[in-house]
C-alpha positions in Angstrom: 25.1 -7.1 45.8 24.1 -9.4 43.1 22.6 -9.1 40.4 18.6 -8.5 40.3 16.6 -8.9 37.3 13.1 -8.5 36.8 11.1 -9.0 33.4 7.7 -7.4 32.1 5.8 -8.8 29.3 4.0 -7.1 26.8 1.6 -7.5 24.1 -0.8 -7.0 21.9 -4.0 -8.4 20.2 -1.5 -9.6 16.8 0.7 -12.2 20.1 3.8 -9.7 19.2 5.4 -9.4 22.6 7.6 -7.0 24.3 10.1 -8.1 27.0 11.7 -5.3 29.0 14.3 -6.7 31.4 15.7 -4.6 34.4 19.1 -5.5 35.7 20.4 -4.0 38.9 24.1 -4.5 40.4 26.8 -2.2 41.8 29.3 -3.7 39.2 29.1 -2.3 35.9 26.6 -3.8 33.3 27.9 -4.3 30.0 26.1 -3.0 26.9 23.5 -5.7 25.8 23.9 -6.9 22.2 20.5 -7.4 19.9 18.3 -6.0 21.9 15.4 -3.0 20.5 16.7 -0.7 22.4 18.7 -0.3 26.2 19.5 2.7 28.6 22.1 2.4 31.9 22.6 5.0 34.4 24.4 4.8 37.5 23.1 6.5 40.4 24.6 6.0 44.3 27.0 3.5 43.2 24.5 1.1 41.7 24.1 0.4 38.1 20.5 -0.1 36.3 20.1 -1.3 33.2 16.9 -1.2 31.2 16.6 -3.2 27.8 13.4 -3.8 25.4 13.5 -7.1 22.8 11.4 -8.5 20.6 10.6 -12.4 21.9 7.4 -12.9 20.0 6.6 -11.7 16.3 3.1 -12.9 16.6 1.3 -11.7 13.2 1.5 -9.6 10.8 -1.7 -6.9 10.7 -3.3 -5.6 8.3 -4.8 -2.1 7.4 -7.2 -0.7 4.6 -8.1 2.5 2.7 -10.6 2.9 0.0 -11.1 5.8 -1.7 -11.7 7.4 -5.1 -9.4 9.2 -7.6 -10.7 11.8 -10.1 -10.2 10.0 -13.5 -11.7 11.4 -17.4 -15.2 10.0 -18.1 -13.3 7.9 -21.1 -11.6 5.9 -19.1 -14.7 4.7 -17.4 -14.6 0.2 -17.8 -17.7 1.2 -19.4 -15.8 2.2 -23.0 -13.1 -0.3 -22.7 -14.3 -3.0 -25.6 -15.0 0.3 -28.0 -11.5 2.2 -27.0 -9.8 0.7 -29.7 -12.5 1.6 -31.7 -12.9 4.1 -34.9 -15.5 5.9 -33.6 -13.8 5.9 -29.8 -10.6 7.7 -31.7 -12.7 9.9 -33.5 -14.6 10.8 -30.2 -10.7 12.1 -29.1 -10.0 13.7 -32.4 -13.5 15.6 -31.9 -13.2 16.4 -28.3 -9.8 18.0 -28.8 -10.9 20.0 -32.0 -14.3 19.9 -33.0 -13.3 21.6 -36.5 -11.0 19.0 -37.1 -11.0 18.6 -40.7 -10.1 15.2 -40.6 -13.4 14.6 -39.3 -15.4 15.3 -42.6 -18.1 16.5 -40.5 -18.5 13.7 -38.3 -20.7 14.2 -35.1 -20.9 12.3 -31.9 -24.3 12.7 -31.7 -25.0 10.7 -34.7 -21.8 8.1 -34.0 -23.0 4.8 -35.3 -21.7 3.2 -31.5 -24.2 4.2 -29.0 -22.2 5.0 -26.4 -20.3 7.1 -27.8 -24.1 9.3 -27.5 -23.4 8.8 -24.0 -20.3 10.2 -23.8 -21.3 13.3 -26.0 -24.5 13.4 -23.5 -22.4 13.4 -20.4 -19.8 15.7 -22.0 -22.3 18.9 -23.1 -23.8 18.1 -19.4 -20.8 19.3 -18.2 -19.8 15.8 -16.6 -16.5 15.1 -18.0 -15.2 13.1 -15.4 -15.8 10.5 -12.6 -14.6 9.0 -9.4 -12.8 6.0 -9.6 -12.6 3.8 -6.6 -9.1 2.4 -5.6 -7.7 0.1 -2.4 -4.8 0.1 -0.8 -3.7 -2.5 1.4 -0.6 -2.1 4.1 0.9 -5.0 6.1 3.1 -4.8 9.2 4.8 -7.2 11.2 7.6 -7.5 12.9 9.7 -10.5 11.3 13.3 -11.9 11.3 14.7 -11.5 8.5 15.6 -8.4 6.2 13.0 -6.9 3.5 12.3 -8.2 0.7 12.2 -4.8 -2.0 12.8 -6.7 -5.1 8.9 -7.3 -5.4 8.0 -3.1 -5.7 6.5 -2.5 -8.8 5.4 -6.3 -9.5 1.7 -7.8 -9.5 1.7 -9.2 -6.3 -1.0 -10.5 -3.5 -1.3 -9.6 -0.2 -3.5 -12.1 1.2 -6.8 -10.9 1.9 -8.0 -8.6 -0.8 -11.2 -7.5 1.1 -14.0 -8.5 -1.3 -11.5 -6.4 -4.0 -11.9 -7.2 -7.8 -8.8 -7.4 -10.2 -5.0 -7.4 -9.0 -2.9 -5.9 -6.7 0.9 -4.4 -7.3 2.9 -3.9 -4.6 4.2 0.0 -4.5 6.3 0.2 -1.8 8.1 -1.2 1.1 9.1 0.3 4.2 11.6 -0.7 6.9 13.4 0.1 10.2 15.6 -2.7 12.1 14.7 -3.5 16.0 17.8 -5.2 17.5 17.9 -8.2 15.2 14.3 -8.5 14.2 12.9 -5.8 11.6 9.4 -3.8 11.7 8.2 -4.0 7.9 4.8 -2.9 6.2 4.4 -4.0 2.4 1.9 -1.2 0.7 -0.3 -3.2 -2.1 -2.4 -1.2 -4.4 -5.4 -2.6 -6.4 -5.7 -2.3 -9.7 -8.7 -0.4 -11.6 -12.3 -1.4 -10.4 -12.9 -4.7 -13.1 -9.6 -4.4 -14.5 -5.8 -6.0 -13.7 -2.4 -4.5 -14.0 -0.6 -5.5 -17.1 1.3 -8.5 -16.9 4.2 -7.0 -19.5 4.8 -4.1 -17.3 4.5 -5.4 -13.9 5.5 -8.8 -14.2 
């Protein structure tokens, strides 16, 4: 008996295709090289081989999560041209000990910086903190060559940022080898809502 073959095609809406090929003889089928993955039985004197390959990496896809963090109310954008400030660090000194007597009976009520008021006003209302929106952004593709992991930790882009403000630093990196090709996702976070990474620590 010869050799049969049949091959299935499949795919999906980013053009990465499957191809599953099915090989059937009653001489023995050697082990296929590169290939995703491959099973062979023999059954009644005939051997079957089944083996999955990559043939088409179409794109890469992407996916999104937004979502907030829990975050103190100082580090709001709001106070970041008065964080350097005198009054801003004698805001901290206060909040940690009131009776500080480095103070000299200074009040944040009666700071010269006005929003320093607000924080005081948000602070004996009990809101001490707020939620501070984040993004993350994961790509996937299958490709053909290795990972690239030297980028992790770096300022980096990922393409579409989704109508995101600021920077993004890529975190992590995640891969598994298929046969010869490789399924990778990239994981980009964004940086603080109107504010970018630092470029002396993630550059």
């Amino acid at each position: 008996m010869p050799t049969e073959v049949s091959v299935v095609l499949s795919g999906d809406a980013n053009g990465q295709v499957l191809q599953t090929t099915t090989e059937e003889a009653f001489s023995a089928i050697p082990n296929p090289a590169g290939v995703r993955q491959f099973q062979i039985t023999h059954t009644d004197g005939k051997w079957t081989a089944v083996k999955e390959e990559w043939v088409q990496n179409g794109s890469a896809y992407y996916s999104v999560e937004a979502s907030t963090s829990t975050e103190p109310i100082e580090s709001h954008p709001r106070f970041d041209d008065i964080r350097t400030s005198e009054e801003f660090q004698k805001w901290s000194r206060w909040k940690s000990n009131p009776d500080d007597p480095k103070l000299a009976g200074w009040l944040p009520q009666y700071s010269t910086e006005a929003k320093i008021h607000d924080l005081y006003w948000w602070y004996v209302s009990g809101i001490t903190t707020y939620l501070a929106p984040r993004v993350t952004i994961k790509i996937t593709g299958i490709f053909d060559d290795e990972p690239e992991a030297g980028g992790v930790g770096k300022i980096s882009s990922p393409g579409s940022t989704f109508g995101w403000t600021g920077d993004f630093l890529l975190v992590g990196c995640s891969s598994q080898q298929e046969g010869e090709k490789w399924r990778t996702t990239y994981e980009y976070l964004g940086s603080a809502a109107g504010a970018v990474w630092d470029v002396d620590l993630y550059t």
